[in-house]
C-alpha positions as CSV (number, residue, x, y, z in Angstrom):
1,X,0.0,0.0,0.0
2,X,1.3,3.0,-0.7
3,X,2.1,6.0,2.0
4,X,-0.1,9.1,2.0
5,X,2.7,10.7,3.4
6,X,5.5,10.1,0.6
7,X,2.6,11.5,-2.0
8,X,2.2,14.5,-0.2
9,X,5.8,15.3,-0.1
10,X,6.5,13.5,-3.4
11,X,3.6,16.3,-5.2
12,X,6.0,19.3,-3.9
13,X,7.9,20.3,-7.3
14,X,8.1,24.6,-7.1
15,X,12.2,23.9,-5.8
16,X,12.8,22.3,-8.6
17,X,10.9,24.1,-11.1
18,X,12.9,26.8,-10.0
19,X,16.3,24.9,-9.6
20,X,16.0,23.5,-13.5
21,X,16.0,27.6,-14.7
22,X,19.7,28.0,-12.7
23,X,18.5,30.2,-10.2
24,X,17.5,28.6,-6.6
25,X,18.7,31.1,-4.1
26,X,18.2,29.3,-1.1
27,X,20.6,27.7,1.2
28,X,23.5,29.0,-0.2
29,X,26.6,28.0,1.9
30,X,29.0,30.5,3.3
31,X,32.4,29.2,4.4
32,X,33.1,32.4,6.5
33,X,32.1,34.6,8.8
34,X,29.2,36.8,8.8
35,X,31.0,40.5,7.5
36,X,30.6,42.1,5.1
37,X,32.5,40.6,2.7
38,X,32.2,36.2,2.8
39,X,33.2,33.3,1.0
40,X,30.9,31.5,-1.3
41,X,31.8,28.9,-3.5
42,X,35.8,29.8,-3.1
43,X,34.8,33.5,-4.3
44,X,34.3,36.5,-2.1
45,X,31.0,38.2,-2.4
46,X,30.0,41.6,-0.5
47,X,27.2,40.6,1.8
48,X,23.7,43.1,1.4
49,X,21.4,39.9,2.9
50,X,22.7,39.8,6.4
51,X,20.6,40.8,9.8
52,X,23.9,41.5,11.4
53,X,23.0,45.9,11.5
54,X,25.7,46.4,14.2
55,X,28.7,43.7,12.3
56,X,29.1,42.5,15.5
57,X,29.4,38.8,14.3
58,X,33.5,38.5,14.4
59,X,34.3,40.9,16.7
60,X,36.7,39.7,18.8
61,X,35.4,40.7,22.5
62,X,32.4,38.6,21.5
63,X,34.5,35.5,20.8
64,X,36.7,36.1,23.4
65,X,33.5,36.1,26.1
66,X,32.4,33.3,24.0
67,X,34.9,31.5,24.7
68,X,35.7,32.1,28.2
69,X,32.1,31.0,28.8
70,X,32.7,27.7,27.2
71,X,36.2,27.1,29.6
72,X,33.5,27.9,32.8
73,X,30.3,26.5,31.9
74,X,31.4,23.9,28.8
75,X,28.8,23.7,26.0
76,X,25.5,23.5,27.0
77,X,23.0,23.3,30.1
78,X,21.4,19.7,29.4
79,X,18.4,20.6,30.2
80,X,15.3,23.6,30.6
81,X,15.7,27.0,32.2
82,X,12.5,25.4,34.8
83,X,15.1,22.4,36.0
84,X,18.9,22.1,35.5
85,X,19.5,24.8,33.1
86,X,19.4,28.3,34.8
87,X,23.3,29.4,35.6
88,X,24.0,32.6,36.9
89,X,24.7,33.7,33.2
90,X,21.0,33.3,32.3
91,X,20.1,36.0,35.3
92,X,23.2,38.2,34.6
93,X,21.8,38.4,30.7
94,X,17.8,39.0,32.0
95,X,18.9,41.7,34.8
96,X,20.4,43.7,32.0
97,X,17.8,43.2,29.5
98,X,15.4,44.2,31.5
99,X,17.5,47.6,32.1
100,X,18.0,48.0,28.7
101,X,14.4,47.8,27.5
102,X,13.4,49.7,30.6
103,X,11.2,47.1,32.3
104,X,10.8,45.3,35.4
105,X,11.6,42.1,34.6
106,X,13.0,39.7,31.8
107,X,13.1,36.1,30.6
108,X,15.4,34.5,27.8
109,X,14.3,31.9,25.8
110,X,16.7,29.8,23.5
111,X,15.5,31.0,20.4
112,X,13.7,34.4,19.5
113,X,11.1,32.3,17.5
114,X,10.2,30.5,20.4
115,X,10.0,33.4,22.4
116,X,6.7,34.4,20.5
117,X,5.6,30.9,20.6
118,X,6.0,31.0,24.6
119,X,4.2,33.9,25.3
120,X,1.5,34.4,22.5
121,X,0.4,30.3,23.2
122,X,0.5,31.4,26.8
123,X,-1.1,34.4,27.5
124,X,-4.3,34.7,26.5
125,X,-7.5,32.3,26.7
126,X,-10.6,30.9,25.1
127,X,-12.5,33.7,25.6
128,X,-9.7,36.1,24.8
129,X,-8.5,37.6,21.8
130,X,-4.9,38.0,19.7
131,X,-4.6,40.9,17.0
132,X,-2.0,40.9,14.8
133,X,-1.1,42.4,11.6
134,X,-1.0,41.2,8.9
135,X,2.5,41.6,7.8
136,X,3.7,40.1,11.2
137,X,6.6,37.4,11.4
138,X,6.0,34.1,11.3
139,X,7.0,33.5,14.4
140,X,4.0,35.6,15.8
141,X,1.6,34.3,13.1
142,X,2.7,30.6,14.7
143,X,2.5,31.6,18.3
144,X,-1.2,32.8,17.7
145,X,-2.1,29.4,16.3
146,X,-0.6,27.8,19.9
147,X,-3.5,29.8,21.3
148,X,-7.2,28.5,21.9
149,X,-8.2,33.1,21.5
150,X,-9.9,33.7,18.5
151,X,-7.1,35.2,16.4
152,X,-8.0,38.9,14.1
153,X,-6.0,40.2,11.5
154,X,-5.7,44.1,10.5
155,X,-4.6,45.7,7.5
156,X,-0.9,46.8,7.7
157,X,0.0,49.5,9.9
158,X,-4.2,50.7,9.1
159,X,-5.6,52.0,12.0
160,X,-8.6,53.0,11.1
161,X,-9.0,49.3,10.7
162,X,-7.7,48.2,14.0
163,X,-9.8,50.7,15.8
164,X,-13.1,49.0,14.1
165,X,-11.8,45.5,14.8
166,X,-11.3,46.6,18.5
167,X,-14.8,48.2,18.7
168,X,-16.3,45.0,18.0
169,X,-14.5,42.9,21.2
170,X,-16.5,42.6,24.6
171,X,-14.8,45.6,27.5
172,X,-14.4,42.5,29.6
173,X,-12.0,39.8,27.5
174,X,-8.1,40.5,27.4
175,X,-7.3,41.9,23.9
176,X,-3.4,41.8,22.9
177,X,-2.1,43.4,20.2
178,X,1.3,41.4,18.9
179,X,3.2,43.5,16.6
180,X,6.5,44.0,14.9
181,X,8.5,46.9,16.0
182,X,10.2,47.5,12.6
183,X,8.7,45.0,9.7
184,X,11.3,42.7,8.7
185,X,10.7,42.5,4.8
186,X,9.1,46.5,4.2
187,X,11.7,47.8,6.8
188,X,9.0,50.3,7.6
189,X,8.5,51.1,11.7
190,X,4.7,50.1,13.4
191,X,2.6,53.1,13.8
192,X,2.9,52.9,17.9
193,X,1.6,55.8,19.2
194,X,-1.6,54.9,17.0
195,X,-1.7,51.5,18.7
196,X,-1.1,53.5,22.1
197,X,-3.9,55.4,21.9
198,X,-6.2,52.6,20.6
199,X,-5.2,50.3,23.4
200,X,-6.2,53.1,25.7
201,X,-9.3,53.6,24.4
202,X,-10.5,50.0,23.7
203,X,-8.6,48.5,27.1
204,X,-6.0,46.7,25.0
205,X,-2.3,45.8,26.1
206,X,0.8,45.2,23.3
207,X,3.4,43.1,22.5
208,X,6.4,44.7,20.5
209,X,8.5,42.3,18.9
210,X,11.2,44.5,18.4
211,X,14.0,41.8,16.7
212,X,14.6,44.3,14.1
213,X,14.7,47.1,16.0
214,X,17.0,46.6,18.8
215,X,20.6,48.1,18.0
216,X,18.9,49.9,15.2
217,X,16.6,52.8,16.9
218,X,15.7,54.2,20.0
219,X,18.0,55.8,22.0
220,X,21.4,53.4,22.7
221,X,19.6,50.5,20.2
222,X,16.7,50.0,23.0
223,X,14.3,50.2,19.6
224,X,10.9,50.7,19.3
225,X,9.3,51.6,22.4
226,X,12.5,53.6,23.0
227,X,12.1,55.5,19.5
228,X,8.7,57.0,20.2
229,X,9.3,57.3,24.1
230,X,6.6,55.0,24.9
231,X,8.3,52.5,27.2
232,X,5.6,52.3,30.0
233,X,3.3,52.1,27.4
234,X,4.1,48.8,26.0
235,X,3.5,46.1,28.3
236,X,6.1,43.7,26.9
237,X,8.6,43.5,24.3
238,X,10.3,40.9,22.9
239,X,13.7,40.4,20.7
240,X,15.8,37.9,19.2
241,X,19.8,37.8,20.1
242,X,20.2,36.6,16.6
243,X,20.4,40.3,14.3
244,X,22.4,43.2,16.3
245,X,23.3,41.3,19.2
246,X,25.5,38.6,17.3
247,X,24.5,35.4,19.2
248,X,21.2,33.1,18.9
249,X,18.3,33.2,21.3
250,X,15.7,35.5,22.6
251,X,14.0,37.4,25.4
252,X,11.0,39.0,26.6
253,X,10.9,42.0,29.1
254,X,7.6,43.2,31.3
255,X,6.7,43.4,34.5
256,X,7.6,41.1,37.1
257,X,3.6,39.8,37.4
258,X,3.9,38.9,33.6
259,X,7.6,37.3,33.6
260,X,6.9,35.2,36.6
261,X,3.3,34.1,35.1
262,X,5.4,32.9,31.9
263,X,8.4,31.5,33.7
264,X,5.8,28.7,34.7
265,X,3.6,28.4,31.2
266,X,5.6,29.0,28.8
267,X,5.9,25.7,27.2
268,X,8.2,26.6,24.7
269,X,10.5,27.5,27.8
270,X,9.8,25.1,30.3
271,X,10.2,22.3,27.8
272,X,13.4,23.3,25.7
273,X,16.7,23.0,26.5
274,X,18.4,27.3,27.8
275,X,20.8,29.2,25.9
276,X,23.9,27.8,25.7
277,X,26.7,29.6,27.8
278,X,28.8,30.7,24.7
279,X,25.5,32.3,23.2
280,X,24.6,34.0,26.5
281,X,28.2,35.1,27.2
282,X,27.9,36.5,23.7
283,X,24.9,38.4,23.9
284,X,26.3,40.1,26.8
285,X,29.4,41.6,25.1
286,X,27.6,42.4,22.1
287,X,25.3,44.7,24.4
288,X,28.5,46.1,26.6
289,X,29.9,46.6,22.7
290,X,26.6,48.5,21.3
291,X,26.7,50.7,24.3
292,X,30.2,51.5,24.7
293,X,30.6,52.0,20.8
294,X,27.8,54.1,20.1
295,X,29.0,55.5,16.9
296,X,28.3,52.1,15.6
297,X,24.5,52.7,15.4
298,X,25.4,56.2,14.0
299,X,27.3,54.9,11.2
300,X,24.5,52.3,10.4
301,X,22.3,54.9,9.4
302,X,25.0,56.5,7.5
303,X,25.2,54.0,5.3
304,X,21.0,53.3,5.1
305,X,21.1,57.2,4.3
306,X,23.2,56.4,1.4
307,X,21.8,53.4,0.1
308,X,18.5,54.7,0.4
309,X,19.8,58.0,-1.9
310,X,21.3,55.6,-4.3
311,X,18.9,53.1,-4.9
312,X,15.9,55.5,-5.4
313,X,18.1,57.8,-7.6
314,X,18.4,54.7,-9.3
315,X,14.6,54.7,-9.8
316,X,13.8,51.5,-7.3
317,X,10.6,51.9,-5.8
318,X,11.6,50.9,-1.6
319,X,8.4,51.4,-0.5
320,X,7.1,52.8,3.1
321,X,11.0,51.6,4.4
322,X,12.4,54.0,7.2
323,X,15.2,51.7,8.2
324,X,18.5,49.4,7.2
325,X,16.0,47.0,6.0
326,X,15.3,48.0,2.1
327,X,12.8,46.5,-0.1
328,X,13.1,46.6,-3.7
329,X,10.2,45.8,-5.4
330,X,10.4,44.0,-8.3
331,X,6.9,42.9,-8.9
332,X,7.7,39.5,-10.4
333,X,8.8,36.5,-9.2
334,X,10.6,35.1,-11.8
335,X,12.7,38.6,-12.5
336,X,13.2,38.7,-8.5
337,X,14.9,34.4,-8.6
338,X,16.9,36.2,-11.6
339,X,18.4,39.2,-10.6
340,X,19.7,37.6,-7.3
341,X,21.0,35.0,-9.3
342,X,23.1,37.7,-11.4
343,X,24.0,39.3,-8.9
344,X,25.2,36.4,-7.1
345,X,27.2,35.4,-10.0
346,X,28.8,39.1,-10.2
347,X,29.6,39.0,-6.5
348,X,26.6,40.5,-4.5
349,X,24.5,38.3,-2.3
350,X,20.7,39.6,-1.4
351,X,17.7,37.8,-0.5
352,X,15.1,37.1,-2.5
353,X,11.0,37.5,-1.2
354,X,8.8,35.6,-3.4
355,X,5.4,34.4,-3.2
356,X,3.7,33.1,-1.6
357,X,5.4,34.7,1.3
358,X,4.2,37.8,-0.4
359,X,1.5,38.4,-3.1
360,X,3.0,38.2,-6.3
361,X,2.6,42.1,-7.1
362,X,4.8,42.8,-4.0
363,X,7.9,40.1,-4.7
364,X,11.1,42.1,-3.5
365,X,15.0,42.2,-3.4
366,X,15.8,42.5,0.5
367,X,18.7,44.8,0.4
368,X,20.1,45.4,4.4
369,X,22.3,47.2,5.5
370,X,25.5,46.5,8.0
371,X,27.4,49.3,10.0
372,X,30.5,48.0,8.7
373,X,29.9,48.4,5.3
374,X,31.7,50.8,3.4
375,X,30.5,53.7,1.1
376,X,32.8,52.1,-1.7
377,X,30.6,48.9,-1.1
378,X,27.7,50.0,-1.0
379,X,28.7,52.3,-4.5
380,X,29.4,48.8,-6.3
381,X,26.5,46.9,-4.9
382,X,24.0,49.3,-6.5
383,X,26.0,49.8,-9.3
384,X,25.7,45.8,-10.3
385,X,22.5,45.7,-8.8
386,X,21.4,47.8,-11.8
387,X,23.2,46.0,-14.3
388,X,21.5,43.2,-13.2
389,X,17.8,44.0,-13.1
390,X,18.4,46.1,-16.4
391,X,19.9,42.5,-17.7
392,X,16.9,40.6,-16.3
393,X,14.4,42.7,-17.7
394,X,15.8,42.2,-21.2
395,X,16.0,38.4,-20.9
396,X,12.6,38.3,-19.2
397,X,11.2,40.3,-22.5
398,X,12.8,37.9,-25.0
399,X,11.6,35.3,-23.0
400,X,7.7,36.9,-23.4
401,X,8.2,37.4,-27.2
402,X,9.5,34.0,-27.7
């Protein structure tokens, strides 16, 4: 008898489709570190697809502390933050976190998706309800569906649209609003003093997830909250160690009610192994780094300032982007697989957003920027950049006539 299973999987063909026209962009491997300039294939490419704003990936206090934590601690915990796995690294990292975001309290989980899993599953209850919008991470998207609330989606950044959706909702059921605090694909920043005044008027409490927006604005990198000095606004925000802050992992910051509530809940903490030491250890240089070095967050937005100029001099359409996250809209999925692929091949790696993770119309070139990127790099990756999509549009057009 033959396996459902194998079938399904068997009947999944769009990776090859797009691996027989030459130009699968996925899982490319890189044999060195994350900077701006890495190794692919024996060649060296200048890297414009990388979360790393700060460049903090090979700096050498952060592998120094990483290291030192592995001679103390050795590899890993061997088990969950609720058991065996809490060291006095774990609490060092959460005291400052929760002084960085300006909270009460903070809890690291071992990834930043899991973080988002932990608290959205956890939260909130049958009778209670989860907005989100609708250009949210995954992450959030998946955390909502770990919930048993009724789940309502609202028009990007609209709101007009989140203040009807809100009017509908009984006074008495909790109402979050999950949110990112800078959009990872538009690069464009949420509307939070809109949601602020919403959730006063409707009774409503928010969740920034601020991944992208720690080390990037705000005042010192404490991002979103920070940036529109709403702090005791925002009941908690969460982040990922994995962009700025050069490590893996995440964290979540509120009051000490909340943290305590999740530290025996969250499921996604509870039942997964803590942050290694090395990660931890890492996290906390990269933060000592960030605010010791300000002028690394000052030259990151030198750079997206010049970028930015380039690229729509160039005549790219970025969209609604107000950050080192820029989204060049290509409008076409086959022309977006294609210009990375050229590029690629003439030393410039970006990332490609296709459908169906957005609609068609909207497929993009995601072009981010690094601190430690040079003008003269940024010059030559625009410069090929339109080469290329000058190069794909004519192929693309013989291709049509054909």
């Amino acid at each position: 008898m033959r396996k459902k299973l194998h079938d399904k999987v068997s009947a999944y063909t769009a990776a090859d489709e797009v691996r027989a026209t030459g130009t699968y962009p996925y899982f490319r491997a890189i044999s060195s570190g994350q900077d701006t300039e890495v190794i692919i294939d024996g060649k060296k490419v200048l890297m414009f697809g990388s979360n790393s704003y700060l460049g903090l990936t090979s700096h050498p206090k952060i592998k120094e502390a990483a290291q030192a934590a592995i001679q103390k601690y050795g590899t890993g915990c061997a088990g969950s933050r609720f058991l065996n796995g809490t060291l006095d690294l774990h609490i060092e990292l959460e005291e400052k976190l929760a002084r960085f975001t300006g909270k009460e309290s903070a809890l690291i989980f071992s990834t930043g998706f899991q973080v988002n899993l932990g608290v959205l599953g956890t939260l909130t209850g049958r009778h209670d309800y989860l907005l989100i919008d609708e250009c949210d991470h995954a992450s959030i998207i998946d955390g909502t569906r770990l919930s048993f609330s009724r789940v309502i989606k609202y028009r990007h950044n609209d709101m007009a649209d989140l203040d009807q959706k809100l009017s509908k909702l009984p006074e008495d059921a909790i109402k979050l609003i999950a949110v990112d605090g800078v959009f990872s694909m538009e690069g464009d920043i949420v509307d939070l003093p809109g949601i602020v005044a919403l959730c006063e008027k409707h009774g409503a409490s928010i969740m920034i997830d601020d991944a992208h927006g720690l080390g990037v604005i705000g005042d010192g990198g404490a991002g979103t909250a920070a940036h529109f000095g709403l702090t005791d606004k925002v009941d908690l925000i969460s982040g990922t160690f994995s962009k700025s802050l050069a490590s893996l992992g995440g964290f979540v910051a509120s009051d000490h009610a909340t943290i305590d509530y999740l530290k025996h809940h969250a499921r996604a903490l509870i039942f997964s192994a803590s942050m290694t030491p090395a990660s931890v250890a890492s996290v906390i240089a990269a933060m000592d780094i960030m605010a010791n070095e300000p002028e690394r967050i000052e030259k990151l937005w030198k750079n997206t300032h010049y970028a930015t100029k380039l690229l729509r001099e160039a005549g790219f359409n970025l969209g609604a982007s107000q950050t080192p996250i820029l989204p060049i809209y290509i409008r076409n999925n086959e022309m977006t697989f294609m210009i990375t692929k050229l590029l690629q091949d003439d030393g410039i790696f970006v990332n490609p957003v296709v459908s169906p993770a957005v609609a068609p119309e909207d497929t993009l070139i995601r072009f981010s920027l690094m601190a430690t990127h040079t003008f003269a790099q940024i010059e030559e990756a625009v410069g090929k950049l339109i080469v290329a999509f000058n190069t794909a549009k004519k192929m693309s057009t013989a291709i049509q006539t054909v």
